[in-house]
C-alpha positions, 0 to 999 in steps of 0.5 A: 845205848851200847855199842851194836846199836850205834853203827860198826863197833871193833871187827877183826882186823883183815890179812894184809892183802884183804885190807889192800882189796878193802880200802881200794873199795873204800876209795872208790865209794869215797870218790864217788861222795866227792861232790858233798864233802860234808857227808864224805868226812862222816862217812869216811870216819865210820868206814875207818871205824869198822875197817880198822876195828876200834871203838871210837873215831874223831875227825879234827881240822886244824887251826892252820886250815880253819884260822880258829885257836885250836883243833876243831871237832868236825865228825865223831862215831860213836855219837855219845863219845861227842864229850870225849872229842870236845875234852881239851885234853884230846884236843891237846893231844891233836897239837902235840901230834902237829909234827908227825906227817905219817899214820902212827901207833900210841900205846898208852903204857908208854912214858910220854905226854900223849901216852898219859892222855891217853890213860887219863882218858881212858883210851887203850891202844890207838892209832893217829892220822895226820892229813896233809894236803900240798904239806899243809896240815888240814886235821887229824884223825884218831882211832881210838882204842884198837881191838887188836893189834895184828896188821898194823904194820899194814893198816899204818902203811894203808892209812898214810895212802889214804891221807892225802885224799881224807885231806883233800875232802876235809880241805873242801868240806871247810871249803865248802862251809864256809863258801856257803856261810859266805855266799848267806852274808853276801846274799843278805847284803844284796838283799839289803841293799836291794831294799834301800835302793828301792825304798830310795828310788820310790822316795825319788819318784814321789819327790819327782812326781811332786815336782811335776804337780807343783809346775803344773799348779805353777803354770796354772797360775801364770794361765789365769794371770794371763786369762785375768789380764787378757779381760782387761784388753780390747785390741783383737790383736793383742787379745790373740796373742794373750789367748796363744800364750795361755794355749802353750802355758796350758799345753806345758801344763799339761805334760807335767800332769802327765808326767806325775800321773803316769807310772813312768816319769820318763815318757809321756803317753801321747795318744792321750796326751794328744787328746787332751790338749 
């Protein structure tokens, strides 16, 4: 795929005062993006893309924002250089660049480390954000083989005003991510936890309703004892009050059939409860 298909390749670089008038536009689109970070981080990096005319744009968070053991890869243009981003070597080069705290230029025919990444990689002249928020260092960010070096005085002046605010947005992103991954566990917790104390509470109500059968099938018993001993009698008196026994064993009988009968174990429906005693 080349690279007119894949989005904004290398442009000419603006004057000075052109690039002031651009990136005050592209804060304001930035801001406007503020409520999805996620999308704001990928939509910054093809705008630096084609505002400062390179060939390819990583965005890292770092380990002391996202509590991993090196730089994390979250946006990248072009797509098909996701190999690139995901080499250790650049990765490497995110670390050696932990103690710079403003945007500056590599060239790769200079005699260092991050110089000789560069060659090893491939990579010409780029140029390297750092983003801080509240002097935290969140990521990074590399412009990755400069078409041309006119203004860079003023891209690296521009860029280091927008760092605080690239930072701000990845800040959130990672917020946002892991906000989310916590609100998923969390609601799957609830959930489960929803699920055991419903199975446990039918399990209750059917031991509850078991217990108000095995009372009432208690009860019926002791009636027909009394019945059986009330046969055996023939003082009147004696007979009544064996026969008002019976009516309020019966009647307490028939509340604990209620009770395992009814949906609900704390109330009894009296209209019918009534009609049947």
């Amino acid at each position: 795929m080349d690279e007119a298909r894949e989005g904004p390749g290398p442009a000419r670089s603006p004057d000075g005062p052109a690039y002031e008038f651009l990136f005050s536009d592209l804060v304001e689109r930035i801001m406007s993006l503020a409520d999805t970070p996620d999308r704001c981080v990928a939509y910054i990096a093809g705008e630096l893309r084609s505002l400062v005319g390179v060939r390819s744009v990583f965005v890292y968070e770092c380990p002391g924002l996202t509590g991993e053991g090196e730089h994390r890869l979250v946006s990248f243009l072009p797509e098909r250089r996701r190999a690139l981003g995901e080499d250790p070597r650049l990765k490497e080069l995110a670390e050696l660049t932990h103690g710079a705290e403003d945007a500056f230029f590599v060239g790769p025919g200079e005699d260092d480390r991050s110089a000789r990444i560069l060659r090893d990689l491939g990579i010409g002249k780029s140029l390297v954000l750092p983003l801080r928020y509240a002097s935290r260092r969140v990521g990074v960010v590399f412009l990755l083989d400069l078409a041309e070096e006119g203004n860079i005085g003023t891209i690296l002046d521009t860029l280091g005003r927008l760092s605080s605010i690239f930072a701000l947005i990845l800040r959130n992103a990672w917020l946002y991510e892991n906000l989310e991954a916590a609100v998923r566990v969390r609601t799957a917790e609830l959930e489960a936890k929803r699920t055991e104390l419903a199975a446990s509470l039918a399990e209750k109500e059917v031991m509850l309703k078991e217990i108000h059968h095995r009372v009432k099938n208690n009860l019926q018993i002791v009636n027909s004892l009394l019945y059986l001993r009330m046969s055996a009698i023939s003082d009147p008196e004696t007979k009544r009050l064996f026969a008002e026994s019976q009516s309020r064993v019966f009647a307490m009988a028939l509340v604990h059939e209620e009770l395992y009968g009814s949906r609900d174990l704390t109330r009894v429906n009296m209209a019918d409860y009534i009609a049947r005693l």
